[in-house]
Backbone bond lengths (Angstrom), bond angles and torsions (degrees), N, CA, C in turn:
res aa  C-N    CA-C-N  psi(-1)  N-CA   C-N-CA  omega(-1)  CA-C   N-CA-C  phi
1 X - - - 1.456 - - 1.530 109.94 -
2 X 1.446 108.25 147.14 1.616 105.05 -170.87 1.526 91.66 -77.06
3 X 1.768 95.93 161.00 1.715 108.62 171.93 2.199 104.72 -53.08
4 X 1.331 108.76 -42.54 1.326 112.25 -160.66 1.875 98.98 -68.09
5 X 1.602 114.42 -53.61 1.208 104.09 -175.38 1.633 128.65 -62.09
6 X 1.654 100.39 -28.99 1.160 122.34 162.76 1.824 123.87 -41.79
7 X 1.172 89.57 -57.14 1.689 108.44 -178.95 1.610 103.49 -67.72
8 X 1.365 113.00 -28.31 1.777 108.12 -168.52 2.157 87.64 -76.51
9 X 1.020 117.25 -36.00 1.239 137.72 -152.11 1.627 99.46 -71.29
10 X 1.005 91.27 -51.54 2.014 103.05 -179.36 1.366 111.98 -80.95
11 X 1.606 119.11 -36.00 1.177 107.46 154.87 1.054 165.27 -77.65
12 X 2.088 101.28 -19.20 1.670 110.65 139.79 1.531 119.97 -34.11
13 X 1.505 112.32 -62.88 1.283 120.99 -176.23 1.688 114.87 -44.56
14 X 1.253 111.73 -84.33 1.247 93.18 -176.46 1.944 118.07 -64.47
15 X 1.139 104.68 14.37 1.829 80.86 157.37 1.386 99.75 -96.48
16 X 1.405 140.54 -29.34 1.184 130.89 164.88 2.030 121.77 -43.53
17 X 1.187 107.48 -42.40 0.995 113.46 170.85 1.180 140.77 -77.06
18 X 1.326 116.21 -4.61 1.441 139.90 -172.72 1.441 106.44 -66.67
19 X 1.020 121.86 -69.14 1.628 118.39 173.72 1.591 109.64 -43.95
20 X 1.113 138.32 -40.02 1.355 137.90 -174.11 1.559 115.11 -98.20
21 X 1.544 111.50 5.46 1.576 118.87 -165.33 1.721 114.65 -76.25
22 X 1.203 110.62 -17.71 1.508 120.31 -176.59 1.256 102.61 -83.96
23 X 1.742 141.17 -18.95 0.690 122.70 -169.13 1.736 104.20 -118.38
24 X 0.999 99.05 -17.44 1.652 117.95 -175.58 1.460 88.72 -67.08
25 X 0.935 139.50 -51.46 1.316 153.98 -136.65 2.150 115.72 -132.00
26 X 1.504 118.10 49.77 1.049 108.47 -175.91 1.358 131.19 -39.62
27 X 1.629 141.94 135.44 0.879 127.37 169.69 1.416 142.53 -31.14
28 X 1.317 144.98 96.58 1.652 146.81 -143.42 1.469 81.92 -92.44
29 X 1.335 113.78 78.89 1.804 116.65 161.61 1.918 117.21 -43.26
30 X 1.615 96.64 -47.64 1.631 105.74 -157.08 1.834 82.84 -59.17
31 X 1.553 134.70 -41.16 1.431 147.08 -174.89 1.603 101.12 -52.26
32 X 1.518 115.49 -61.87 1.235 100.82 -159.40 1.709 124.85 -89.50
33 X 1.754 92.89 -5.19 1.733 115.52 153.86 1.594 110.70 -57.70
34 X 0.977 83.24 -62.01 2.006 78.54 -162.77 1.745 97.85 -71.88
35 X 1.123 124.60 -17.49 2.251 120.64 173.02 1.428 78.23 -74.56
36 X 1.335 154.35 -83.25 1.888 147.49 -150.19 1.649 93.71 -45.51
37 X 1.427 118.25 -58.78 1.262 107.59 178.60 1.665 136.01 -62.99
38 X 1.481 116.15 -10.61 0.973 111.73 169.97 1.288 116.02 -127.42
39 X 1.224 117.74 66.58 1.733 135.35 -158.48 1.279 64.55 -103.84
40 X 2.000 96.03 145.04 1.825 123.35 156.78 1.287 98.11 -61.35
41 X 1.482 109.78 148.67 1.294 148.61 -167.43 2.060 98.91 -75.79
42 X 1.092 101.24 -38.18 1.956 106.71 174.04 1.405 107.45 -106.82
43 X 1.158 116.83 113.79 1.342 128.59 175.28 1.654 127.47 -93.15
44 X 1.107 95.30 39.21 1.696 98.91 161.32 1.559 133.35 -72.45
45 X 1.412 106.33 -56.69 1.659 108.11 -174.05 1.675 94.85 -125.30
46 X 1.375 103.29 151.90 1.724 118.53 -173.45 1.608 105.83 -138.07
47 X 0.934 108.28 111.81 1.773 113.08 169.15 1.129 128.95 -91.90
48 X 1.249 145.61 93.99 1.365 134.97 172.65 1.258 130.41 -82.41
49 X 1.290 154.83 69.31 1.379 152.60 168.52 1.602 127.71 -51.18
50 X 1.511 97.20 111.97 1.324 91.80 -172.18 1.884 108.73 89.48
51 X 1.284 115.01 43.91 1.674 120.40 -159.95 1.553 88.48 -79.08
52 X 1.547 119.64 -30.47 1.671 102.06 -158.51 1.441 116.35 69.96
53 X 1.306 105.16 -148.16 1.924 116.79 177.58 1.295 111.73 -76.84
54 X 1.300 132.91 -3.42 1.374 126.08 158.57 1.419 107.05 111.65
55 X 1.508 118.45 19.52 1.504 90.38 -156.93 1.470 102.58 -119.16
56 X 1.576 132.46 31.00 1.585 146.90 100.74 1.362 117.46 -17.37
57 X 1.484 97.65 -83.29 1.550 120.06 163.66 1.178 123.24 -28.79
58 X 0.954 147.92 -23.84 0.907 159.07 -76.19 1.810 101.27 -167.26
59 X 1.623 99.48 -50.28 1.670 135.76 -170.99 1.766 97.40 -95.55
60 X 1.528 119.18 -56.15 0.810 110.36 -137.15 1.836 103.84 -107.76
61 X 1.129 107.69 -34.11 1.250 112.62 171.65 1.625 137.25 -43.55
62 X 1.429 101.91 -47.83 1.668 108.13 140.34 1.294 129.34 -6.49
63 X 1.267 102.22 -77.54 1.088 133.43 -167.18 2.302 115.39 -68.01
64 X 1.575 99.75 5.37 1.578 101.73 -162.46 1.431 86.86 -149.59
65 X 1.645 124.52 144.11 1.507 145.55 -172.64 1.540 94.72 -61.99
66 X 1.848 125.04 -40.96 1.313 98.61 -161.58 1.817 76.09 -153.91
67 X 1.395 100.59 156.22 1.902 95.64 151.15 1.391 111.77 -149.23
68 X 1.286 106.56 166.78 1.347 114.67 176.90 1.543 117.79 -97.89
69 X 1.291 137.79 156.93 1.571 116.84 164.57 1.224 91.78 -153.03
70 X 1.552 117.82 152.64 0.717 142.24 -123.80 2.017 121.67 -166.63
71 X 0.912 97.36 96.52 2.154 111.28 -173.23 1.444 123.12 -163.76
72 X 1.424 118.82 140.03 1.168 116.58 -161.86 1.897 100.09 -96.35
73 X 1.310 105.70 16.95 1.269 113.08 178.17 1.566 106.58 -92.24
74 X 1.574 121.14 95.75 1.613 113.39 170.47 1.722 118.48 -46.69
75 X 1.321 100.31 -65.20 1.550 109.85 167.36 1.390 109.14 -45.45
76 X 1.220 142.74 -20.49 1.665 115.79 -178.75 1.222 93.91 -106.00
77 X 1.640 142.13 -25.20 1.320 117.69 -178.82 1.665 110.46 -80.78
78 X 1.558 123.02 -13.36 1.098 122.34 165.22 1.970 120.07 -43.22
79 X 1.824 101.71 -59.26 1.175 94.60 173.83 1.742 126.07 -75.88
80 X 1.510 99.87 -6.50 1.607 90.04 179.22 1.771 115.70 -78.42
81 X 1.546 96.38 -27.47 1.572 107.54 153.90 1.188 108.16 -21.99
82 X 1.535 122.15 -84.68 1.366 142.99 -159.33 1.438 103.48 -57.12
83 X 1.464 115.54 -31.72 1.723 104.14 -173.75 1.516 103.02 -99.58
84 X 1.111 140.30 -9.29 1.240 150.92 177.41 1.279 128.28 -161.10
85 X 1.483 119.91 116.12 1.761 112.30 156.69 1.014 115.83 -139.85
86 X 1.031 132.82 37.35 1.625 121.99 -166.33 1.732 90.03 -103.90
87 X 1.102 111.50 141.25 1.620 133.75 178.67 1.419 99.96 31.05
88 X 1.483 111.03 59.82 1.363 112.77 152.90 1.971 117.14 -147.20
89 X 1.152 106.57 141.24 1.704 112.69 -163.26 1.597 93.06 -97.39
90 X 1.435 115.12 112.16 1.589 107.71 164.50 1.678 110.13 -79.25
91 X 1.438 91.56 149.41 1.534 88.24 147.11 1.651 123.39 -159.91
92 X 1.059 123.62 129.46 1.606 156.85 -174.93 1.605 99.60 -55.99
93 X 1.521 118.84 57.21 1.187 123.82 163.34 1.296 126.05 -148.58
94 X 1.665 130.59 170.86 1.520 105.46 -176.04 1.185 123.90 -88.22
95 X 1.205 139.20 -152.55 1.786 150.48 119.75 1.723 110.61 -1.01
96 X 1.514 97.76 -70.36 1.348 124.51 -158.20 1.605 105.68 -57.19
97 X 1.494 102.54 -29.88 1.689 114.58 -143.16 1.403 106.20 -98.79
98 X 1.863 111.67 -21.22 0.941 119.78 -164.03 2.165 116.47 -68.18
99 X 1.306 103.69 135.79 1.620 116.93 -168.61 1.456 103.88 -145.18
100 X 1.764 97.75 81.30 1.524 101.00 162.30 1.259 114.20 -114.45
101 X 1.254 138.35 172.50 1.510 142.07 -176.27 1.158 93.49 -71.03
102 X 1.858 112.03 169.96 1.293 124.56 -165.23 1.626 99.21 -75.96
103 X 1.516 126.72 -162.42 1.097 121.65 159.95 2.134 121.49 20.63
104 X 1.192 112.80 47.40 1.506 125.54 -173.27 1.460 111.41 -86.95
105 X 1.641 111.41 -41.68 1.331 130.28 -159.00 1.816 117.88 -127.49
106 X 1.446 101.36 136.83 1.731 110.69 156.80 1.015 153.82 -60.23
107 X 1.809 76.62 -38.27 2.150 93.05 -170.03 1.428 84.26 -147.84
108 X 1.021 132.69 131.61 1.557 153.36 154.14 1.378 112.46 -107.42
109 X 1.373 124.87 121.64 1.196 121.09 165.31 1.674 116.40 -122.12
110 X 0.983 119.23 152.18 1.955 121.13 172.21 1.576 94.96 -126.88
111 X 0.693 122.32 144.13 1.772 130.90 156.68 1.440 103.48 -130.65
112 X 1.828 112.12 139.52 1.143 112.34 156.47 2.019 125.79 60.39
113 X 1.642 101.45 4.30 1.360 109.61 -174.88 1.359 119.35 -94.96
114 X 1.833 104.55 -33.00 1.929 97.81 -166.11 1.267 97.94 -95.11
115 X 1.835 140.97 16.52 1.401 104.96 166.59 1.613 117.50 -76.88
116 X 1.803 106.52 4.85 1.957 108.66 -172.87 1.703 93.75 -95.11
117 X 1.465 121.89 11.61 1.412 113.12 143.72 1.290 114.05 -142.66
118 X 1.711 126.08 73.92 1.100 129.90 149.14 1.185 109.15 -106.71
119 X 1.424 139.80 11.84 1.507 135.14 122.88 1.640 126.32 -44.33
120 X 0.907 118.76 -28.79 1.664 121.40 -179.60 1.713 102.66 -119.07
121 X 1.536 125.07 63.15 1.413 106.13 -177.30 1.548 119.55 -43.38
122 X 1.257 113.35 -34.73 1.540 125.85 -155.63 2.012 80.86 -62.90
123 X 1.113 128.15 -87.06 0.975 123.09 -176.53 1.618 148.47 -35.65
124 X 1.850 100.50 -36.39 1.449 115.18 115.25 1.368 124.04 3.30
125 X 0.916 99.96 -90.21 1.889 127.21 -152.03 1.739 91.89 -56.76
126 X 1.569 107.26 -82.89 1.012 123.17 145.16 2.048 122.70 29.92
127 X 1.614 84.44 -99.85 1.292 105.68 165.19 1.459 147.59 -44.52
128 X 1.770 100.21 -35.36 1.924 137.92 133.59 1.136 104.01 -34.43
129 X 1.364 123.15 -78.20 1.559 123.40 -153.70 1.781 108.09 -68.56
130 X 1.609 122.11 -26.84 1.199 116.58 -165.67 1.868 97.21 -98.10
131 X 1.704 110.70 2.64 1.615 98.88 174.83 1.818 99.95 -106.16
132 X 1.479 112.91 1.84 1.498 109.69 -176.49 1.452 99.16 -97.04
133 X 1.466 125.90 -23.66 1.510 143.49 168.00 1.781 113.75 -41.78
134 X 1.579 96.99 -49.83 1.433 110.07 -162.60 1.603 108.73 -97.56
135 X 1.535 105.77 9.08 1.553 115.93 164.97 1.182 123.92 -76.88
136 X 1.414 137.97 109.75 1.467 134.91 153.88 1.626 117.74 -32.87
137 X 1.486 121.28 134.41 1.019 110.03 146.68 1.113 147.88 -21.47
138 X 1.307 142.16 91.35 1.667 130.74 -177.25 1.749 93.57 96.43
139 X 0.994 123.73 31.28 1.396 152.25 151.95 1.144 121.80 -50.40
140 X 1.566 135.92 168.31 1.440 119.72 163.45 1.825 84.85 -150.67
141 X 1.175 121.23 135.91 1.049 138.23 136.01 1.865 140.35 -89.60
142 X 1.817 118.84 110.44 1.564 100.25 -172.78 1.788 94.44 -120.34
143 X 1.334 105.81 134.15 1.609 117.45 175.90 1.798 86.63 -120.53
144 X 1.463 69.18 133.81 1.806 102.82 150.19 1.156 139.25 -111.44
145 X 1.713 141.17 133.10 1.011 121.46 170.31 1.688 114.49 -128.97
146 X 1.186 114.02 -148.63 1.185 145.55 -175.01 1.326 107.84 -131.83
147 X 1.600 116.36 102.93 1.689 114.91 173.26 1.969 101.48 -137.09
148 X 1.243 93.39 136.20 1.524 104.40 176.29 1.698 112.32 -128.23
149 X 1.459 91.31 163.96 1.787 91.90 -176.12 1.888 105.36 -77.17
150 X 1.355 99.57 142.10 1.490 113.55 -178.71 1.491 124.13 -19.61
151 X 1.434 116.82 -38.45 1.082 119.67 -167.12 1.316 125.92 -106.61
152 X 1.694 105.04 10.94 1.638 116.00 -174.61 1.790 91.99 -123.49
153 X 1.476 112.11 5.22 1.576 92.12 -178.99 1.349 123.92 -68.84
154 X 1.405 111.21 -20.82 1.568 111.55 167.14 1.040 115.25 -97.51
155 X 0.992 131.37 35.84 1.559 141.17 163.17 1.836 108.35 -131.90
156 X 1.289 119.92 40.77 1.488 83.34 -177.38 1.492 108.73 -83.83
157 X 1.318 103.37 -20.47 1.430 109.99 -157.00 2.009 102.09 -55.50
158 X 1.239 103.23 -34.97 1.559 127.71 -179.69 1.781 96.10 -47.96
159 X 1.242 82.91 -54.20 1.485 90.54 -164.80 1.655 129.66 -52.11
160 X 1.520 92.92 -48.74 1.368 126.40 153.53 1.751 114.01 -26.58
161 X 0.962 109.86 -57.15 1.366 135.38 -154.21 2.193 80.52 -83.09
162 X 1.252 107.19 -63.96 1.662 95.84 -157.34 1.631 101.33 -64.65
163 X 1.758 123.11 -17.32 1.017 133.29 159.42 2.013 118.99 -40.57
164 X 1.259 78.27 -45.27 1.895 96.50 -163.75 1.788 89.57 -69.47
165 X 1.410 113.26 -51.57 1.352 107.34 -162.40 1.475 111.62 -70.12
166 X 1.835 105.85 -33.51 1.918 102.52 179.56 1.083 87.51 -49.07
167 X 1.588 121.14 -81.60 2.092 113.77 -151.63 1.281 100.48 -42.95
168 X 1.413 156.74 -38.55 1.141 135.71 -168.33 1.200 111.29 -72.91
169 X 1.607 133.42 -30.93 1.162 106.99 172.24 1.651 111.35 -82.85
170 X 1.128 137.60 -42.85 1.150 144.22 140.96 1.757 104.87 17.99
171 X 1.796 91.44 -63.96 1.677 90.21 -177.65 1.672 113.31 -94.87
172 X 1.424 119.62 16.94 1.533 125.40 -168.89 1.109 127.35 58.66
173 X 1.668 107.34 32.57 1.575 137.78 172.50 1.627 104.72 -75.83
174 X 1.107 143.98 107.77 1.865 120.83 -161.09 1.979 76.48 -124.44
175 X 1.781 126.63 -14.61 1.416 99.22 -173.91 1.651 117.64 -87.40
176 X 1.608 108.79 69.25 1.476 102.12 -175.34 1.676 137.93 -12.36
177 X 1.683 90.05 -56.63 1.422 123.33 175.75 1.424 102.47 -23.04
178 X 1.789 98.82 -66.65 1.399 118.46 -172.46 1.156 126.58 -46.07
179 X 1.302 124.80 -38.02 1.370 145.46 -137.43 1.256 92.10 -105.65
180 X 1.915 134.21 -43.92 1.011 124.93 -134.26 1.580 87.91 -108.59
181 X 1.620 116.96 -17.50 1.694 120.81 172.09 1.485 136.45 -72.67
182 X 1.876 79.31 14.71 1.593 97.68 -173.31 1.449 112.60 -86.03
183 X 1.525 96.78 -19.52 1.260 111.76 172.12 1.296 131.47 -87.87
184 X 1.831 108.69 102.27 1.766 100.45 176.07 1.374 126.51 -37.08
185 X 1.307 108.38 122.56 1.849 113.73 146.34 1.853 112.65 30.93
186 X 2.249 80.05 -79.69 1.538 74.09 -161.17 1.572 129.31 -87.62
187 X 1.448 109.28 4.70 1.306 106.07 156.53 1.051 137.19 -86.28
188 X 1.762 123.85 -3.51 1.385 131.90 149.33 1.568 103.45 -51.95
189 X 1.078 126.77 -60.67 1.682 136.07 -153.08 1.663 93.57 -80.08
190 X 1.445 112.26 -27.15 1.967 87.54 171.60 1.758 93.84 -101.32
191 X 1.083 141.98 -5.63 1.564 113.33 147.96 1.781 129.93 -50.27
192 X 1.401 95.34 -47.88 1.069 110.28 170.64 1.674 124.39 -59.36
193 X 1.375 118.97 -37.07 1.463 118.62 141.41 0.949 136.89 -10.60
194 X 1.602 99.56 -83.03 1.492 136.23 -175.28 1.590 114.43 -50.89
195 X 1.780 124.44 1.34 1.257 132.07 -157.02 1.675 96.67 -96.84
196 X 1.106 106.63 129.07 1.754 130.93 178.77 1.718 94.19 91.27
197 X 0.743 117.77 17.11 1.725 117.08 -165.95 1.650 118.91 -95.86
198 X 1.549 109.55 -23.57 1.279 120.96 -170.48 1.506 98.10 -76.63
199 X 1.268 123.29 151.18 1.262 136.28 154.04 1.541 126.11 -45.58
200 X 1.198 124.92 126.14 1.889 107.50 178.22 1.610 92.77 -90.49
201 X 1.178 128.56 -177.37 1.830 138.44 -160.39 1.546 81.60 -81.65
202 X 1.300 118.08 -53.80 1.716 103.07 -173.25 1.119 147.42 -75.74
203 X 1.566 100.78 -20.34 1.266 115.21 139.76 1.379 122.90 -51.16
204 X 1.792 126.85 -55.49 1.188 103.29 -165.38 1.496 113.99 -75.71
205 X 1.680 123.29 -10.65 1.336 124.79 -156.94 2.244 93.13 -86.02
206 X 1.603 89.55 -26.20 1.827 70.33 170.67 1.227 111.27 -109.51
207 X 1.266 151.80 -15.72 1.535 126.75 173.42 1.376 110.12 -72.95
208 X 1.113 125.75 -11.98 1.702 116.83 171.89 1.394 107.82 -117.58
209 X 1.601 134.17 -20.51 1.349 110.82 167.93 1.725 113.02 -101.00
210 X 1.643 100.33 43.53 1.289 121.62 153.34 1.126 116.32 -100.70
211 X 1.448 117.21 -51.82 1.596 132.32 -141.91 2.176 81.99 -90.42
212 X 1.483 124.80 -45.57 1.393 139.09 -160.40 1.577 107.64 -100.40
213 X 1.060 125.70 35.56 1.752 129.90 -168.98 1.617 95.48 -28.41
214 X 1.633 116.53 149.49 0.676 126.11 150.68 1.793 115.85 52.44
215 X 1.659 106.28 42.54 1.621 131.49 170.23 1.478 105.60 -95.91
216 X 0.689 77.13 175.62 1.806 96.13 -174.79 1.856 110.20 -108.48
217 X 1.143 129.57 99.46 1.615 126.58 -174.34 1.119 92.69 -109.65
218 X 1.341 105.29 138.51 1.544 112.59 177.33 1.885 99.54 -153.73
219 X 1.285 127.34 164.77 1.422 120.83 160.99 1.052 119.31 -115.21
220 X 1.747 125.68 151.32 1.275 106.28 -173.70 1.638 117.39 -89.49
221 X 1.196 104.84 168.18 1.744 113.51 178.11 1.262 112.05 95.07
222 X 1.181 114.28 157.99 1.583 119.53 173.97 1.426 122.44 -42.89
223 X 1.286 114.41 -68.18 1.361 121.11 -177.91 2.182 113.47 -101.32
224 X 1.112 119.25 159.81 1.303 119.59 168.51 2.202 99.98 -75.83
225 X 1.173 78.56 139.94 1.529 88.80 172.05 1.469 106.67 -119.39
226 X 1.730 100.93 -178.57 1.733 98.74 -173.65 1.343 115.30 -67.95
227 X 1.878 105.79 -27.24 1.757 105.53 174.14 1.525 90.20 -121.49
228 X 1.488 109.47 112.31 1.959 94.56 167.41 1.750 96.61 -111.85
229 X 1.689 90.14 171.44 1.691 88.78 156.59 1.437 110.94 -106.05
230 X 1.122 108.07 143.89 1.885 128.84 171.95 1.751 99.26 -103.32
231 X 1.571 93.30 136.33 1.036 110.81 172.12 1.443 113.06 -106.60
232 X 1.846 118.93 172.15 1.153 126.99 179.39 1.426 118.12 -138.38
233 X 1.102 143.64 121.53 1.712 141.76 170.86 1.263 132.18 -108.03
234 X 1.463 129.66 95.90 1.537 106.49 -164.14 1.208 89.44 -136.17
235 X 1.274 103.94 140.97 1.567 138.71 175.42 1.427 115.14 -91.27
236 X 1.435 113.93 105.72 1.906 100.88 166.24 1.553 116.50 -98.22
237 X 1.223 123.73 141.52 1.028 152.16 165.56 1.042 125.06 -79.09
């Protein structure tokens, strides 16, 4: 699929999903603990790419003179509106689109955004070099992703699903059926998307500890799972 039809494709979806995204999507606390803990050291400007409903923003903005945020989802920056605006500039564009001056920003963060272009590395890459551009000196940049072992990347959506059913029994939920019809339509059909899309560990350890020399990759949680997230930290100088 081309990058352009692709992008029209992901972005129907999540404006469809926007009203149901807080719940589709529980808050990843252990995620937005360890981003508070590694906030840049100068708190002037804050970038968020890929903010969603705001509810990062939410944590982190406080904490910085001004921020920017940033998603090509109308519907999700609509509700992050509602949960936050005070000294922050939205704007209704993607990854790709983004055109800020060099050296603009402190703390840049992405979570969870570049595995919907690890189909086009070239553009990828790309997109890295023009958010390491817009870093201040003595800066901190943290990316998150989504990386799984080789042989479950076309299956995550599967995976997802045997995920949904452990916590249910977990909570002494035994009517799967039930559990799994909680989920609208269209976030089955953008899981199902999202299949070959995740990062494998070696992939993510070289397109960004190419593009980020000398970052810090690590994943979160105790153990690696079949889908974990890997994190990223890079400091410019």
């Amino acid at each position: 699929m081309k990058l352009d039809s692709q992008k029209k494709l992901f972005q129907n979806q999540f404006n469809q999903m926007a009203k149901y995204y807080d719940f589709l999507e529980p808050v990843p606390l252990f995620l937005h603990k360890l981003i508070l803990k590694k906030c840049s050291s100068k708190k002037d400007d804050f970038l968020e790419i890929g903010c969603g409903t705001g509810r990062l923003l939410n944590l982190v903005s406080p904490r910085y003179k001004k921020t920017v945020a940033v998603d090509f989802s109308k519907e999700m920056i609509n509700i992050a509106k509602k949960r936050i605006n005070k000294n922050i500039t939205y704007f209704n564009i993607s990854a790709s689109e983004i055109q800020f001056e060099d050296e603009q920003f402190d703390f840049v963060v992405c979570n969870a955004l570049f595995h919907h272009l690890s189909n086009d590395k070239k553009e990828l890459i790309k997109v890295l070099k023009k958010i390491k551009k817009i870093l201040r000196p003595g800066g901190r940049i943290f990316i998150s992703d989504f990386v799984a072992f080789k042989l479950f990347r076309n299956l995550s959506d599967w995976v997802h699903y045997v995920y949904v059913i452990y916590n249910s029994v977990r909570k002494g939920k035994f009517n799967f059926y039930s559990e799994l019809k909680k989920e609208p339509e269209i976030y089955r059909t953008h899981l199902k998307s999202e299949r070959g899309m995740f990062f494998t560990r070696k992939e993510f350890m070289k397109i960004f500890g190419d593009v980020f020399e000398n970052s810090k990759i690590n994943f979160i949680g105790k153990r690696r799972k079949i889908i974990s997230m890997y994190y990223l930290i890079w400091d410019k100088k």
